[in-house]
NUTORKOL-365425 format. One record per atom (N, C-alpha, C, O): x negated, y negated, z negated. Coordinates in steps of 0.1 Angstrom, whole numbers. Each point is the difference from the previous one (the first is absolute). Example, Ala and Ser with C-alpha at 12.3 -4.5 7.8 and 13.67 -1.06 7.14 Angstrom:
BEGIN
[[-132; 57; -78]];
[[9; -12; 0]];
[[-9; -12; 0]];
[[-10; 0; -7]];
[[14; -11; 14]];
[[-9; -11; 0]];
[[8; -11; -8]];
[[-5; -11; -1]];
This chain:
BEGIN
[[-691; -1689; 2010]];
[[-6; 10; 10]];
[[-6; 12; -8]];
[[-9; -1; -8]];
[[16; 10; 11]];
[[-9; 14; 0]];
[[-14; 5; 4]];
[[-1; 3; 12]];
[[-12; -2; -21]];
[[-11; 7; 3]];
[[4; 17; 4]];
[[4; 8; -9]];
[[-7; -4; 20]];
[[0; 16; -3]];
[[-17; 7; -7]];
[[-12; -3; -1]];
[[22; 12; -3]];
[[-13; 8; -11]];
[[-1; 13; 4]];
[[7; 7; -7]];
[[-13; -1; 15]];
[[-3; 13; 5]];
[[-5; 12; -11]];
[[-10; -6; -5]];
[[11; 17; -1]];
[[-5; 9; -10]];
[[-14; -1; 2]];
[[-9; 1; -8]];
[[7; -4; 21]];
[[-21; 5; -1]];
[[-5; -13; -6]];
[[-12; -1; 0]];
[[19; -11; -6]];
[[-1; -12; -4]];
[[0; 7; -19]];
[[-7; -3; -9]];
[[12; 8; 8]];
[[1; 4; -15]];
[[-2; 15; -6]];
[[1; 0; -12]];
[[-3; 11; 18]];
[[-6; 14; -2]];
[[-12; 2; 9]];
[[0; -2; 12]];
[[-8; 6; -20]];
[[-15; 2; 0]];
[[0; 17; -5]];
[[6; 5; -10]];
[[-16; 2; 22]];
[[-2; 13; -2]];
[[-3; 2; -10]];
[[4; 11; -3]];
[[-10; -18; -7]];
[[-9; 4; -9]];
[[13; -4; -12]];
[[-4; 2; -12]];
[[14; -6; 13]];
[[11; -3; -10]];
[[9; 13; 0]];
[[12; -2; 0]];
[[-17; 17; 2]];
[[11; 8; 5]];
[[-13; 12; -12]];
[[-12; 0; -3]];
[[24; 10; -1]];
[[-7; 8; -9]];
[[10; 12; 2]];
[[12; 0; -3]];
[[-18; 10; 9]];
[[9; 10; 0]];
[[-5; 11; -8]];
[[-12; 1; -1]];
[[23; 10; -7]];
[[-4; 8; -7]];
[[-1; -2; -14]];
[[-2; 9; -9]];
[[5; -23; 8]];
[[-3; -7; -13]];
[[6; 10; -14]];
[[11; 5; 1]];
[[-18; -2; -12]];
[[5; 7; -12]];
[[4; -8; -10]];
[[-7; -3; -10]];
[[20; -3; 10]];
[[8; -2; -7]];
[[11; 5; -8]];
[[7; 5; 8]];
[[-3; -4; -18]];
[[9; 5; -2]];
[[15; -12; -5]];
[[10; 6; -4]];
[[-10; -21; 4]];
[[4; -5; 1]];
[[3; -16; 5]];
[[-10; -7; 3]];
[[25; 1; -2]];
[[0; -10; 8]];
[[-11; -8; -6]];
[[-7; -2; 10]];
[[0; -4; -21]];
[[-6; -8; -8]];
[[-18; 2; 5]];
[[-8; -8; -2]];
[[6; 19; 7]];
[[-13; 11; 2]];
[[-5; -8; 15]];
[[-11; -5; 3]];
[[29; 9; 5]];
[[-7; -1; 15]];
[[-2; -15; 3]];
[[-8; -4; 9]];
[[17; -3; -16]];
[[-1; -17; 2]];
[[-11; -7; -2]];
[[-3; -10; 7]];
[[-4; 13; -17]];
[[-11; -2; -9]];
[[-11; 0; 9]];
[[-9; -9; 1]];
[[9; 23; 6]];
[[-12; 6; 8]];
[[3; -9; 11]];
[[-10; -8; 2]];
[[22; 7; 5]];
[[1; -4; 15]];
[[-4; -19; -5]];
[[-6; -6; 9]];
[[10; -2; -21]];
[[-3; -9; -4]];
[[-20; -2; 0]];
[[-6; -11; 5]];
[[0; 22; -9]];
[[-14; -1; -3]];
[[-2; 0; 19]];
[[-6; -9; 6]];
[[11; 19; -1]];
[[-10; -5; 14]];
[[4; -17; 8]];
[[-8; -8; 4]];
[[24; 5; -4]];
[[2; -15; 2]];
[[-14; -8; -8]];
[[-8; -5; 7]];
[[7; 5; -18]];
[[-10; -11; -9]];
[[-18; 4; 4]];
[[-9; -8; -1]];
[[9; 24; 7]];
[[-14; -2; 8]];
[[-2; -5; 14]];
[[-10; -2; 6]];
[[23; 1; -1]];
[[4; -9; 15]];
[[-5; -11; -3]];
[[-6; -6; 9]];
[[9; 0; -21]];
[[0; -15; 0]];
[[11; -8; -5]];
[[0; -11; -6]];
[[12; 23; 13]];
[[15; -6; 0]];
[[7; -8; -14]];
[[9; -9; -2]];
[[-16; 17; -8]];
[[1; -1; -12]];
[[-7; -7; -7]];
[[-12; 2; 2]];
[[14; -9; -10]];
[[-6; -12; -8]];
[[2; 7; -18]];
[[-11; 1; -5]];
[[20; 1; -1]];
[[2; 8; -8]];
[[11; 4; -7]];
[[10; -5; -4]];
[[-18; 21; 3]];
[[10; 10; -1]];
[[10; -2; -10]];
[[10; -1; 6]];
[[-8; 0; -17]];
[[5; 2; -10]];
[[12; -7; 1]];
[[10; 3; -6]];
[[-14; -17; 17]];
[[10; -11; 3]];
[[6; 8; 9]];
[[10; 5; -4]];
[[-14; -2; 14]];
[[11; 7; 14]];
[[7; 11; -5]];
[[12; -1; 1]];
[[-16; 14; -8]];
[[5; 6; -7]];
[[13; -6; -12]];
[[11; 6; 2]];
[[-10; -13; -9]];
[[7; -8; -8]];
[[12; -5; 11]];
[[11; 2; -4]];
[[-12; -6; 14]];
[[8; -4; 11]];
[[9; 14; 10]];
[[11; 0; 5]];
[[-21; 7; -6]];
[[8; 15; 5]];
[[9; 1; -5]];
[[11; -3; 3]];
[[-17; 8; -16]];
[[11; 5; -11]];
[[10; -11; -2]];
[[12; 1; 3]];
[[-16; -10; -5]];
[[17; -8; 0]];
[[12; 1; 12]];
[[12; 2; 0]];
[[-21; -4; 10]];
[[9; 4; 13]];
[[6; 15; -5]];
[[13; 3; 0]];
[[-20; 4; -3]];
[[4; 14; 0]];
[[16; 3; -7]];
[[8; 9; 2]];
[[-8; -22; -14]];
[[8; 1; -12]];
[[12; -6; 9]];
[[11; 3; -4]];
[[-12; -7; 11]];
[[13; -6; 9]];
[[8; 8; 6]];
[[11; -4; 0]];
[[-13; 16; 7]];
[[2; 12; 4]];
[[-12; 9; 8]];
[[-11; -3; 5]];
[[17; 19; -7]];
[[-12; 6; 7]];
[[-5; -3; 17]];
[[7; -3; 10]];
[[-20; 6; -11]];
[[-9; 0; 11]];
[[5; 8; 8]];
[[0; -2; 12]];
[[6; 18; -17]];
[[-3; 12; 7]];
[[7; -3; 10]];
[[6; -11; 0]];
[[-6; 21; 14]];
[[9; -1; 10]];
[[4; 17; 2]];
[[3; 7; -10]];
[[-3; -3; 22]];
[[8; 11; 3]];
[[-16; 8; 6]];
[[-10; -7; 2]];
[[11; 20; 1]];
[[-10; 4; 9]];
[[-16; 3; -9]];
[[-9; 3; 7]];
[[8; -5; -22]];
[[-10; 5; -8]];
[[-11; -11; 2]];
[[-12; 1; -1]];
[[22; -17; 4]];
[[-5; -14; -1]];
[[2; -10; -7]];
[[10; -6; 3]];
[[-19; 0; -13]];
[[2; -12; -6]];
[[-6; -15; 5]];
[[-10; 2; 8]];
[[12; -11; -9]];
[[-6; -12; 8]];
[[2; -12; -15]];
[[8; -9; -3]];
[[-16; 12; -2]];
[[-3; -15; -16]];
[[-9; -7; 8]];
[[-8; 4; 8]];
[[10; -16; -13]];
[[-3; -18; 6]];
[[2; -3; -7]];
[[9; 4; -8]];
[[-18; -18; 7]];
[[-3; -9; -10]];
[[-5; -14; 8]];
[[-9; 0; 9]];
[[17; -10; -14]];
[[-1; -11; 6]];
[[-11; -4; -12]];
[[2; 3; -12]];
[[-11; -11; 15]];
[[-13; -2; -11]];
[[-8; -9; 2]];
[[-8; 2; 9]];
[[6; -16; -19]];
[[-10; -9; -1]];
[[-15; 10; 2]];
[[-7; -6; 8]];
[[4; 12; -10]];
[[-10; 14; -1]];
[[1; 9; 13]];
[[-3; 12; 0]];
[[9; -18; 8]];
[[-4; 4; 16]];
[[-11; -7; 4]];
[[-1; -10; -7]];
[[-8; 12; 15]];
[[-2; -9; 8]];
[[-2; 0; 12]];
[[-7; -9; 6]];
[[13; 21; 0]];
[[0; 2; 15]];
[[14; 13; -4]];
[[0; 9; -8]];
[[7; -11; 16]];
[[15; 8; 0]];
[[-11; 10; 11]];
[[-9; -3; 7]];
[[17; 18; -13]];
[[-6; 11; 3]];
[[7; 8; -7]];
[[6; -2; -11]];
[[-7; 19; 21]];
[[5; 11; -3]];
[[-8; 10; -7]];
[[-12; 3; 4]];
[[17; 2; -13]];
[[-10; 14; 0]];
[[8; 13; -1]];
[[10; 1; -7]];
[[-14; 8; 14]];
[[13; 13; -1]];
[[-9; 14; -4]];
[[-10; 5; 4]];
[[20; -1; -14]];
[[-9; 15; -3]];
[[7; 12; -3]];
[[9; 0; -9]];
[[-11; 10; 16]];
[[5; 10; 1]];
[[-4; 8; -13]];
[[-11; 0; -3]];
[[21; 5; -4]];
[[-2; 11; -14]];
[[2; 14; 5]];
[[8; 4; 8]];
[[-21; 5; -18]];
[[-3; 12; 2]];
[[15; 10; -3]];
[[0; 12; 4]];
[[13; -21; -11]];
[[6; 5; -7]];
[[11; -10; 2]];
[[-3; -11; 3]];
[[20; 16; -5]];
[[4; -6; -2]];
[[5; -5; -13]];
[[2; 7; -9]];
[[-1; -24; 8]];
[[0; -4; -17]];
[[20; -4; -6]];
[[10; 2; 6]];
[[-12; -6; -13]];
[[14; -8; -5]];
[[4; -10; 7]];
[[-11; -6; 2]];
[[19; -1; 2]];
[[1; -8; 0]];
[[16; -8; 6]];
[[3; 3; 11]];
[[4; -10; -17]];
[[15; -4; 5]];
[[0; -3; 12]];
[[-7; -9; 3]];
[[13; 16; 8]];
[[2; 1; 13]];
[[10; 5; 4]];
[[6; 9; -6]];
[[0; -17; 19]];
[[15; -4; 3]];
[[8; 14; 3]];
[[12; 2; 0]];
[[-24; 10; 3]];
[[8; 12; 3]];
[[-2; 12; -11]];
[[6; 11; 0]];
[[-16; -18; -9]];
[[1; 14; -13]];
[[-13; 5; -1]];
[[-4; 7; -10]];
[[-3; -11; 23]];
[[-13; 6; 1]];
[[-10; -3; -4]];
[[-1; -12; 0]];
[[-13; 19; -7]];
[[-10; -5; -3]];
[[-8; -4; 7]];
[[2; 6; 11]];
[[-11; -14; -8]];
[[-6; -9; 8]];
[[-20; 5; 2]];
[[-9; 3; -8]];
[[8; -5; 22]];
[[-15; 6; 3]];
[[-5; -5; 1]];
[[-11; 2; -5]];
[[15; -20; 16]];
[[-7; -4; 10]];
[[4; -15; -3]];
[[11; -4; 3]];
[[-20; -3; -8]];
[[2; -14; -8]];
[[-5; -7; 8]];
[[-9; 4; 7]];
[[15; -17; -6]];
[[-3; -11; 7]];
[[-2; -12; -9]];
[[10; -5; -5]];
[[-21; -2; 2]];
[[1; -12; -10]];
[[0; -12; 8]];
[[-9; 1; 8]];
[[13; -8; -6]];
[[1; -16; 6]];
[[-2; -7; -7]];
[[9; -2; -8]];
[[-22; -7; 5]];
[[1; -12; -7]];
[[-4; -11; 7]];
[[-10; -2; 6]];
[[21; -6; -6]];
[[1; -11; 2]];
[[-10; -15; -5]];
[[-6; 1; -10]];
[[6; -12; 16]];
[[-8; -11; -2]];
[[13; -10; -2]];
[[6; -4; 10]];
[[-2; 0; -21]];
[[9; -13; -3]];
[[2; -7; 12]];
[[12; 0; 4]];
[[-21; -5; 2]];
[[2; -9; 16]];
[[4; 9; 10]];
[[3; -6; 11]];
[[-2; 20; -11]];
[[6; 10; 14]];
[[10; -1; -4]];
[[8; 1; 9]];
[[-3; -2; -19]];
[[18; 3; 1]];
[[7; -5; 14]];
[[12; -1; -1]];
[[-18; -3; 12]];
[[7; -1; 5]];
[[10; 8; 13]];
[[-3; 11; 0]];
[[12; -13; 9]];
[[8; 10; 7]];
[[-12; 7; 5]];
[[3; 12; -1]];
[[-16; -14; 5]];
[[-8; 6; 12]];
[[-4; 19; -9]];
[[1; 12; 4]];
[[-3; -18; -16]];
[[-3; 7; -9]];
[[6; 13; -5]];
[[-5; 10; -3]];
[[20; -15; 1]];
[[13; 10; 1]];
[[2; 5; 8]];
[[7; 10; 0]];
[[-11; -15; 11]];
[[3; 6; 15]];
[[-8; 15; 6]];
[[2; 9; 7]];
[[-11; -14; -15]];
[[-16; 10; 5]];
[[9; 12; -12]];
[[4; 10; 4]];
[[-3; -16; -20]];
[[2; 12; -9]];
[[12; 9; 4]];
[[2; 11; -5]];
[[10; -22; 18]];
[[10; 8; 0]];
[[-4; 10; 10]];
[[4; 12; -3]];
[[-11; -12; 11]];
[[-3; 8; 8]];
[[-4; 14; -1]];
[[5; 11; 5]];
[[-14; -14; -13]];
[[-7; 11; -10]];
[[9; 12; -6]];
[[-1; 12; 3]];
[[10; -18; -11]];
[[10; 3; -5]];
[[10; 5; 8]];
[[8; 8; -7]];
[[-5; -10; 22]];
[[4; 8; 8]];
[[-2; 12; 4]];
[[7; 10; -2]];
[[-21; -12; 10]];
[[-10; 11; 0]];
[[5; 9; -9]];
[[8; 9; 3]];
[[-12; -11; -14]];
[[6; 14; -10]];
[[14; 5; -5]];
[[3; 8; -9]];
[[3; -16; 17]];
[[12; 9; -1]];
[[1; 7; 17]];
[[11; 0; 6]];
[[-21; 6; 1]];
[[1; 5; 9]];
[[-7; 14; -9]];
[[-11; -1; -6]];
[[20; 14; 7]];
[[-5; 12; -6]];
[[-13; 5; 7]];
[[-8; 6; -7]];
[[6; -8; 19]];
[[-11; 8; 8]];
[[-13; -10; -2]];
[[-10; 2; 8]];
[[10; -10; -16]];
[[-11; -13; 2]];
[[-3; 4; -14]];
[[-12; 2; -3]];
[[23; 1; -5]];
[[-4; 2; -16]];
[[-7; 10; -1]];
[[-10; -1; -7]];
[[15; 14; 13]];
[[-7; 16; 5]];
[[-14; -1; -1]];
[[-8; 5; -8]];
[[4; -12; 17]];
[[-9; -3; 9]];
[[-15; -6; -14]];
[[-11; 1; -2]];
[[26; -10; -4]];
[[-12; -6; -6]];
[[-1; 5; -12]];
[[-11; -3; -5]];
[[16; 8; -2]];
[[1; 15; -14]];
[[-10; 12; 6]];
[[-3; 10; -7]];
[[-3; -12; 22]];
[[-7; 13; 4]];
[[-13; -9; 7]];
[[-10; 6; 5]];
[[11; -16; -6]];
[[-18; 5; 10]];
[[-10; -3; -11]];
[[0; -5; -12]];
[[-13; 11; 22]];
[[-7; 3; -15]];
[[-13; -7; 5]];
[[-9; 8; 0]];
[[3; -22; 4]];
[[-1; -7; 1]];
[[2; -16; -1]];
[[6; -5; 9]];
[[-10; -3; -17]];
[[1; -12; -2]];
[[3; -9; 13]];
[[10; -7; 1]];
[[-19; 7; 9]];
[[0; -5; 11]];
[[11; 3; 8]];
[[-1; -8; 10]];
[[15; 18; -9]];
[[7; 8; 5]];
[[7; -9; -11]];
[[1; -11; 5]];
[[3; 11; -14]];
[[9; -5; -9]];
[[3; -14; 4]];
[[11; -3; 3]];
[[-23; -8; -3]];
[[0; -13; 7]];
[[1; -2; 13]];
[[3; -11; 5]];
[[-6; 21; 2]];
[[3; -1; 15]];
[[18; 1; 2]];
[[7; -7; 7]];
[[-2; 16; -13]];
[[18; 4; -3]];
[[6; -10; -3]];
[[10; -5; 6]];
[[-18; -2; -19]];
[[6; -14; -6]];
[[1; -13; 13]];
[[9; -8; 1]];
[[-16; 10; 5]];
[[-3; -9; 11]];
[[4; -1; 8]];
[[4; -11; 4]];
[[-2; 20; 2]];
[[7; 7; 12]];
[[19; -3; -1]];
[[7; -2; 10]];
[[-3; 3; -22]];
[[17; 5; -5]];
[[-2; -15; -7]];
[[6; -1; -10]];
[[-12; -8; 12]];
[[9; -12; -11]];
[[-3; -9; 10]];
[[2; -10; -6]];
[[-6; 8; 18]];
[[0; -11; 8]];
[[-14; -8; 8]];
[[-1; -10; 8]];
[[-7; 19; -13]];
[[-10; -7; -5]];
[[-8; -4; 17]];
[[-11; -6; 1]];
């Protein structure tokens, strides 16, 4: 049996950073990593991070649309949660269309969520942004609360 997992179950306003000054993929992960571990979500860093990056080495995160989405499945979860942060700039990063990436999504996962309910919620998400007027939308408001209300609104929630 399938649990469903709704996004307001795993992103928290306060897990969202827009404007962020980064100038790389290593920069913004790090940052959007430090607010997960003041959530709670995080147990530690160095571990969940070590887990990114490996995933990362398997192929790129990036997507299309000036979007990357790195996850990390992690003993050093301890509550699966999102954190998404918008960059002042666009940075580097391997993406399926050539593009540099603005608007990061980190997912880390809890070893015990691997399950369908879980993929289900991230596939969602992941839809959402391949809709260009939702991405627009979310590359432009200037508002944190406006950011998590969009996320909310466009992934099922």
């Amino acid at each position: 049996m399938t649990t469903a997992v709704a996004i307001n179950d795993v992103l928290q306003e306060e897990c969202i950073i827009l404007d962020a000054d980064c100038q790389t993929k290593e920069q913004i992960i790090s940052l959007l990593t430090d607010l997960l571990c003041r959530s709670g979500a995080i147990t530690h860093k160095d571990v969940f991070l070590n887990d990114v990056y490996l995933r990362e080495e398997l192929g790129s995160t990036g997507f299309e649309n000036h979007i990357a989405i790195p996850h990390g499945k992690s003993a050093a979860v301890a509550k699966t949660r999102i954190a998404v942060g918008r960059l002042r700039q666009n940075i580097p990063w391997e993406t399926i269309d050539g593009t540099q990436v603005r608007l990061v999504i980190l997912f880390a996962v809890k070893e015990s969520d691997k399950n369908a309910g879980h993929i289900k919620m991230l596939a969602k998400i992941s839809m959402a942004l391949g809709d260009e007027e939702v991405v627009e939308k979310l590359l432009s408001v200037p508002r944190r609360e406006e950011m998590y209300a969009l996320l909310l609104a466009h992934s099922g929630a």
